[in-house]
N, C-alpha and C positions, 0 to 999 in steps of 0.2 A: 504494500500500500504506500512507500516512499517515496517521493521523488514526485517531478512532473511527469506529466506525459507528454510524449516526442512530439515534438509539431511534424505531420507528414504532407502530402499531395491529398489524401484524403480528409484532412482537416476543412479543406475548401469547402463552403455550405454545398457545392453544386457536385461535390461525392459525397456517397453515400455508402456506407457499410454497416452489416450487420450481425461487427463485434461492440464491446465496449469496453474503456482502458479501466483496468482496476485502482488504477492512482489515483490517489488524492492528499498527495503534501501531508501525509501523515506525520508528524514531529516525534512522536513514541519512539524512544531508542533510551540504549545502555553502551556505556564505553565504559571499557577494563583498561586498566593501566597494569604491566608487570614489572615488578622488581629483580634485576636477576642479580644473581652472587660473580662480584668481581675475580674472583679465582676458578670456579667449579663453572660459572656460566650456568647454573641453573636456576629456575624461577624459585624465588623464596617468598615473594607475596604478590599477591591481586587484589587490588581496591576498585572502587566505583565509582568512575571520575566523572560521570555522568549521566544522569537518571532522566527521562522522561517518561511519564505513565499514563498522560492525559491522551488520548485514540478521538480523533474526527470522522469516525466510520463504526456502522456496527459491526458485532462480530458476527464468527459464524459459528453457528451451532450443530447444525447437523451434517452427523460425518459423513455422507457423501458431499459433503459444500467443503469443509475438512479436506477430504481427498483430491479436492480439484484443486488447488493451491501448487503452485511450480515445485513447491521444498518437496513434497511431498509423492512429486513425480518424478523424481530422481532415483536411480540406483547405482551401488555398486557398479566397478566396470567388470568385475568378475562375476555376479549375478547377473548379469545384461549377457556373459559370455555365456552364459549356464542356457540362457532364455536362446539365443540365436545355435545354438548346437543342435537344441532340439526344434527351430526353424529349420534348420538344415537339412535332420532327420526327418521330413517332412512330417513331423507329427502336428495334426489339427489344430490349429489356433485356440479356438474352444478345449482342448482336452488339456492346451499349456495352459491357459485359465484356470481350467478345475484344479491341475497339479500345484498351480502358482496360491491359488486358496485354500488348498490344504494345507500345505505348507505355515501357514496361518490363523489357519485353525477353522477354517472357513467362510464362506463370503459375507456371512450373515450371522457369526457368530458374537462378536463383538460392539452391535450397535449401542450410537448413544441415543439418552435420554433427549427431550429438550433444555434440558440444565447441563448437560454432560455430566451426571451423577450414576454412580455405580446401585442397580435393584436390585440384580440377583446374582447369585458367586456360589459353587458349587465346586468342592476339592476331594483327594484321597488321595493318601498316602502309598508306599509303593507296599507296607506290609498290608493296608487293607486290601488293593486288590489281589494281593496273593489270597486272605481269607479267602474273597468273592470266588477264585476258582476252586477253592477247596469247598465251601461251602454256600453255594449259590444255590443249591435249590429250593426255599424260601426263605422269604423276605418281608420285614415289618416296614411303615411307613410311614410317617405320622410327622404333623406340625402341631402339636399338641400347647405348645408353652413360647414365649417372647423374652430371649434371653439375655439382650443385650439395649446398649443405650440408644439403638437407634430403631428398636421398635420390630425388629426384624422376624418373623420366626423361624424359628430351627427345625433344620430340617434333619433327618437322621434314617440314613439305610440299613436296619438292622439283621444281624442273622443271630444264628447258635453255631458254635464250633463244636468237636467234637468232645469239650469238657462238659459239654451243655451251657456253656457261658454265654457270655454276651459276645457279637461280633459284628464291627462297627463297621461299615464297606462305605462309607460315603459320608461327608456333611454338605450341607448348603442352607447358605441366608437367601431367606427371597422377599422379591420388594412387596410382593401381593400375592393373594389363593387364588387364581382365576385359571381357568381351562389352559390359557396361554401360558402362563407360568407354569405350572409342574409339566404340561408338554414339554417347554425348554430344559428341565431340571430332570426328567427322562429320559432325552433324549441325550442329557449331559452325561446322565449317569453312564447309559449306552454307550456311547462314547468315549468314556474313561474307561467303562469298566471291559470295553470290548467284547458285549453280550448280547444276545439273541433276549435275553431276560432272564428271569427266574421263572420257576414252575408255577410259582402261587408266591403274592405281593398281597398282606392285609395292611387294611389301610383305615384310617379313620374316617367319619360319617360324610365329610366333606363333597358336597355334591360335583363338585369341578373333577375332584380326582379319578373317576371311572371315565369318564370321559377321555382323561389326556390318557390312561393307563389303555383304552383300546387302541388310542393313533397311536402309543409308538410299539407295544407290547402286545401284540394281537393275540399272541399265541398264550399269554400269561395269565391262570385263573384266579380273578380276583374274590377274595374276600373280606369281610369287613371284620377288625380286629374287637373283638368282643368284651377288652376293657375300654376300649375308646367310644363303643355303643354306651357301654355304662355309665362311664364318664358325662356326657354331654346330658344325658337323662336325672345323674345325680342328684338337680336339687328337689325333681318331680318323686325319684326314690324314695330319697332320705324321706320326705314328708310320708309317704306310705309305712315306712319300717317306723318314724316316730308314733304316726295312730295306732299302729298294729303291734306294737311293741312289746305287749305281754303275750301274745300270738305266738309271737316271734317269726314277724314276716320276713325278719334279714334271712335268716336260714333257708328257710323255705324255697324262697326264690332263690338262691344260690344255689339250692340244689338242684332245682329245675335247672338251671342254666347249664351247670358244670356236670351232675351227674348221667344223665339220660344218653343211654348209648345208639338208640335207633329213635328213628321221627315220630315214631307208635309212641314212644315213651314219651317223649317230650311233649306230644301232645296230649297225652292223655292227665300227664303231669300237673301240664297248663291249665288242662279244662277244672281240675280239681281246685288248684289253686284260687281261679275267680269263682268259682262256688263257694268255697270256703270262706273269703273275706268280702264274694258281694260285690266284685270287683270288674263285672262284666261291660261297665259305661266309661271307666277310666280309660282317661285318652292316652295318656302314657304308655300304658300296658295294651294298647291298640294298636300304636302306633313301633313298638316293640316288635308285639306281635306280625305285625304284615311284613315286617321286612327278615323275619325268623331264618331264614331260608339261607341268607346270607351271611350271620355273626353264630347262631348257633350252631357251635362244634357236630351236634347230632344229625343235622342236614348236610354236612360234606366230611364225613367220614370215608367216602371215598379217597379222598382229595390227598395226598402228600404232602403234609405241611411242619415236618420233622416235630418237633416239641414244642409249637409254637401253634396251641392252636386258637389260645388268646393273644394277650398283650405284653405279658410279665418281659420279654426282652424289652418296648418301647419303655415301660412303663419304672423297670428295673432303670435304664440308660437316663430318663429325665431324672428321677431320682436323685444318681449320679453326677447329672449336671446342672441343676440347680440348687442341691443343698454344699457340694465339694468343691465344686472348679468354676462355676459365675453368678452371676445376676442379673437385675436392670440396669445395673449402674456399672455394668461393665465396658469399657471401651472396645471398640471393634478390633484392635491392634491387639490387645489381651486376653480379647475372645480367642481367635485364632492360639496364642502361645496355650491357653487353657484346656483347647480340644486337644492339642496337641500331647502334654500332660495328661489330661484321660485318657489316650490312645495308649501312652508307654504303662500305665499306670494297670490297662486289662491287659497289656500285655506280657506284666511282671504278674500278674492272677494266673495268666497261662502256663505261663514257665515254669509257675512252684507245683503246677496241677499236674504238667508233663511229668517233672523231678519225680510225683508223689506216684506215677502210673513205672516207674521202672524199676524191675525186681519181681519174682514169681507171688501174684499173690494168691492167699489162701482162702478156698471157697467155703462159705456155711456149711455144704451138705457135697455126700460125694456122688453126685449123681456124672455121670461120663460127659455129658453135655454141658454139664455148667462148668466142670474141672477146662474142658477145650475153649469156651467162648471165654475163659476168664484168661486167656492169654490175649486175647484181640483187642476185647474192651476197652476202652480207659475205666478209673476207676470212677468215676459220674456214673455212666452209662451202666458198668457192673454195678456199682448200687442199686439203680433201678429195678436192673435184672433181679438179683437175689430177697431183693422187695417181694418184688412178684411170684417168688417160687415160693417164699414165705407164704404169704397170701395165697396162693395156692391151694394148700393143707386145707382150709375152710368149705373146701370144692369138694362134690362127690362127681364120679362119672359113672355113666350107664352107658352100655351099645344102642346104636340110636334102628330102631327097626326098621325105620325106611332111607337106613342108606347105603352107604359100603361097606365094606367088610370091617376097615378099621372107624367107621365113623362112630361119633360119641354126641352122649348129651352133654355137659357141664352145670351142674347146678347148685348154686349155694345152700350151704348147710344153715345157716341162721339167716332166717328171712326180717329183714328191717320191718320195723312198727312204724317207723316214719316217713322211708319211701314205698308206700304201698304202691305206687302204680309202678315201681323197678321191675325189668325181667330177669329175672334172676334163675333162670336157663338157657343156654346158648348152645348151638349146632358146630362142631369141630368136625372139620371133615377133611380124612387123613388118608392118604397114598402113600405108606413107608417104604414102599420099595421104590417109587418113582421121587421120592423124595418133598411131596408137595400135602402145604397142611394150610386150612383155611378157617376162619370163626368166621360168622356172622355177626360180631360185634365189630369188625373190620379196626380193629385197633392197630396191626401190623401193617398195613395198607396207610392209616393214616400218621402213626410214626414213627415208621420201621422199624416197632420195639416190639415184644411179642407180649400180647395178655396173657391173662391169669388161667384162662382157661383152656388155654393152645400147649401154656406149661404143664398144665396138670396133667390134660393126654400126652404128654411126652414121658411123662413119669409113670403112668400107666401103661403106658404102650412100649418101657424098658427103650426109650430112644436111644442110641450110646453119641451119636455125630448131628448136627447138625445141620445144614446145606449151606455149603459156604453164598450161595445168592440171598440166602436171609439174613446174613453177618453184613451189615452195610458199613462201606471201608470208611464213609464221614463221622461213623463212631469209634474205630479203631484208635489203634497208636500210629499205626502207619497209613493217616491221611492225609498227612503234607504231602505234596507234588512238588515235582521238580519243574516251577513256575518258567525259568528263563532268565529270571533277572533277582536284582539283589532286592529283598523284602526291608532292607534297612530304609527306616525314616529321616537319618538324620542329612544332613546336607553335605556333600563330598566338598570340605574345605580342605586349602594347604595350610602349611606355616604362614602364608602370607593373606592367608583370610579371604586366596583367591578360590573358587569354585571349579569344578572343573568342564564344566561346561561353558566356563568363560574365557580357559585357558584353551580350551577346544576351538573355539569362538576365532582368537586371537591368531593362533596357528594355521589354521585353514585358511584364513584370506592370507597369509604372508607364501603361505606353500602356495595357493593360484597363482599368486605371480611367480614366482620361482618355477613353476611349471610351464606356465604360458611362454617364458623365456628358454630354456630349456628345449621344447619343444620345438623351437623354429630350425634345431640343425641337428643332423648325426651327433656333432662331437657333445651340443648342449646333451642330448639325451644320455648317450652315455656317461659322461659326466654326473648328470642327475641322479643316475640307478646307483654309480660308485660311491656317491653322498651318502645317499638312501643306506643304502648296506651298511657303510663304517657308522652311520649312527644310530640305526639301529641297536646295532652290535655294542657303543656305546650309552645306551638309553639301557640297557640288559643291567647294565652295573650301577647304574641311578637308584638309591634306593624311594621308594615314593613316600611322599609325607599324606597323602589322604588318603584315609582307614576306607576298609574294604574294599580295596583296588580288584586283589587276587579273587573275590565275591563278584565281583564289575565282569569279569573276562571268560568267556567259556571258552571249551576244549578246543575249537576253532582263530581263536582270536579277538572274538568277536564282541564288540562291547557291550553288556546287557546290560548296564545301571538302568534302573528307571526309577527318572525322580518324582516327584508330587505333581500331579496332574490338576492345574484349576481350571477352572472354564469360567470367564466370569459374561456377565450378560449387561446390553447397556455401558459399558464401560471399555475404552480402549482409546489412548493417545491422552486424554482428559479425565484424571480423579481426583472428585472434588469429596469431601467428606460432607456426609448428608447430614441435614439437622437433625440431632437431638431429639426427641421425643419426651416429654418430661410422665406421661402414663404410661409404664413400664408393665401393664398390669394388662393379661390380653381378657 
């Protein structure tokens, strides 16, 4: 915007063009002065010898106006080289485009606001997407709480690993809940986490989120996470469980909720309960009710949803992060170093968990099957196990007359006073020699784990092995994968606090030129390969100052670091910190 514009030939009223000079004797500028050292010749200070800040022009806001600006159509002459090799290569105009905005991160990933202020920002660490490959096949999802000073809510991709813990694959601040926004925050995820999706995503009541979860996750069964139904209905509850109190409505309805293993049950459960308290007009428990299908565990018992078929991971992780590591009055700068610290912090929970699974351990009872899976287990998951074979004992079994040879009934020995409408007989139906055993309480179906009544014909039926396709490897010891790259969070600095992707950075344009010259004669080339080689050969004897180099490099050579991946939205070239919010409270 400095300076005049050129007087030309077309200045004359009687031409006529249809550009227009972007000049206007803009005065806005800064001049540096440097001081350099009389002996070493190098700069020792920079002052401000001259300020102007007053602009005769407005600015520009949005970044395609941004991009049209000369500064910002410049490049490298070595990327200009990169760009005309593959004109050469006759590759598609259009396909250098898409290459040239991946590179980038894409064409449309980074736009601004009209303030040029940062709304949505979405990260993961490189240990969490190793979790994600380990244990991506469900996933919690929730913006439940606003955790920070600027009003934002948190977002968190949660799984269970194979301690049964918590396992955190993603965070993100977002500026608003709309269809548009978790589509972005999706499709970010997709994109970091390099996934097709999860099998099953529960999610809170939030009307936008099934929406964006069909555009980017077609293939992904969603359901709604069943303390987050709760949650939202809470203060309509609590007023029920205060009237009904001597009743003792809390129970009641918890147990509907959580015990009812098939849709008979749940329903017949339900019909009892508004008889009993008269409770056939309340809108809450209407409004409960219709959407049943979706939060209640007893409706998708088909469904694979590991140990997760409420909320206890979301619900465990907010806990976490509002009582330990922030608040409202937390600065966005601190929020970040904060998650960060929760991340190391489950993953010193993980490591004592690992420590506590190695060594032979000793099984309750010596049944042949439980002595074998107590090698695979972790001890989480073997707890469970041996829960259930306890629990077991309670069970009587009979041969079932209408089915196969080995099938059975299962039926509890003390029938509850207080779940009267529980079925408390179930159909096991068992092929020992083909290896294949089924309840119709589908409880292994929906958490890989096996019920009480599958165990008990196991012990009736003298099982000694179990079928290693029922031992699922994400409950094992040996469920880490050999990911590719290094799972460390921390940031590869040297002695010099420089990164190494900076120093990568540095390197590579100094080497383009060195090559571009090289390349114009025989004797350059040769010359360049005999560099190459001696220094190599001398880079061998270098010892490296940033921890986990030998972790960085596989059998090939081949660099695998991979560092933290943010995607942010609205934000790129221009960040401005948003205002404050002084109601911290969502």
């Amino acid at each position: 915007m400095e300076g005049k514009p050129p007087v030309r030939a077309m200045d004359n009223p009687k031409v006529h063009s249809n550009t227009s000079s972007k000049r206007t004797e803009c005065k806005a500028r800064m001049k540096l002065k440097k001081i350099y050292d009389d002996d070493t010749k190098n700069v020792i200070m920079v002052w401000i010898d001259l300020l102007h800040l007053e602009h005769n022009h407005k600015f520009l806001k949005q970044q395609e106006e941004i991009d049209q600006l000369r500064c910002n159509k410049t490049h490298d002459l070595e990327y200009m080289e990169f760009i005309g090799a593959m004109q050469d290569s006759r590759v598609p105009q259009h396909c250098i485009m898409d290459y040239v905005s991946e590179m980038h991160g894409g064409a449309e990933n980074v736009p601004l606001d009209n303030e040029g202020k940062i709304t949505s920002i979405f990260w993961s660490h490189a240990s969490q997407q190793g979790d994600y490959i380990d244990f991506s096949d469900a996933v919690t999802f929730d913006t439940t709480h606003k955790t920070n000073l600027y009003d934002k809510p948190l977002c968190m991709f949660v799984g269970a690993n194979h301690h049964l813990q918590c396992a955190v694959f993603g965070f993100a601040l977002l500026g608003d809940e709309t269809v548009e926004t978790f589509e972005w925050v999706f499709n970010a995820f997709k994109t970091c986490l390099g996934t097709e999706g999860p099998r099953v995503m529960l999610t809170d009541q939030d009307p936008a989120m099934p929406v964006a979860l069909r555009r980017v996750f077609a293939n992904t069964i969603h359901r709604m996470c069943l303390w987050h139904v709760q949650n939202r209905f809470m203060p309509f509850l609590n007023e029920l469980k205060a009237r009904f109190e001597e009743e003792d409505f809390k129970t009641q309805f918890q147990s509907i909720i959580h015990h009812p293993l098939t849709p008979r049950e749940f329903e017949t459960a339900w019909a009892m309960m508004l008889d009993k308290f008269n409770l056939h007009d309340d809108v809450t428990l209407k409004n409960l009710y219709e959407i049943r299908e979706e939060w209640i565990p007893a409706f998708f018992k088909q469904d694979y949803c590991v140990v997760m078929i409420s909320t206890q991971r979301s619900e465990t992780m907010n806990k976490l992060v509002k009582s330990a590591h922030v608040d409202g009055n937390t600065p966005l700068h601190e929020f970040a170093k904060q998650m960060l610290k929760l991340l190391h912090n489950r993953k010193m929970k993980e490591a004592k968990e690992t420590l506590a699974c190695m060594g032979q351990r000793e099984t309750n009872t010596l049944y042949e099957f439980e002595v074998k899976v107590a090698r695979a287990y972790t001890r989480a998951v073997m707890n469970r196990f041996e829960e259930s074979i306890e629990y077991a004992a309670a069970y009587k079994i009979t041969r079932d007359p209408d089915g196969g040879v080995n099938d059975c009934v299962v039926q509890h020995t003390k029938r509850s006073n207080k779940i009267v409408w529980g079925q408390h007989q179930f159909k096991v139906f068992a092929d020992v020699e083909a290896g294949r055993y089924k309840c119709e309480c589908k409880q292994w179906e929906h958490t890989g784990l096996f019920c009480v009544h599958i165990l008990r014909a196991f012990q009736i039926l003298q099982i000694d092995k179990i079928p290693k396709e029922y031992i699922l490897q994400r409950y094992t010891n040996s469920t880490r994968q050999d990911v590719g790259f290094s799972r460390d969070d921390k940031k590869s600095n040297g002695k010099d606090d420089e990164t190494k992707s900076y120093r990568q950075k540095t390197m590579l344009k100094n080497t383009m030129k060195v090559i571009n010259k090289a390349s114009m004669s025989k004797a350059g080339h040769d010359k360049y390969l005999d560099v190459i080689h001696e220094l190599n050969g001398l880079l061998d004897r270098v010892e490296p100052d940033i921890e986990g180099y030998e972790s960085c490099i596989d059998s090939d050579g081949e660099d695998n670091q991979r560092n933290e991946v943010v995607l942010i939205e609205d934000g790129a070239g221009i960040l401005e910190e948003p205002v404050p919010v002084t109601n911290i409270q969502r």
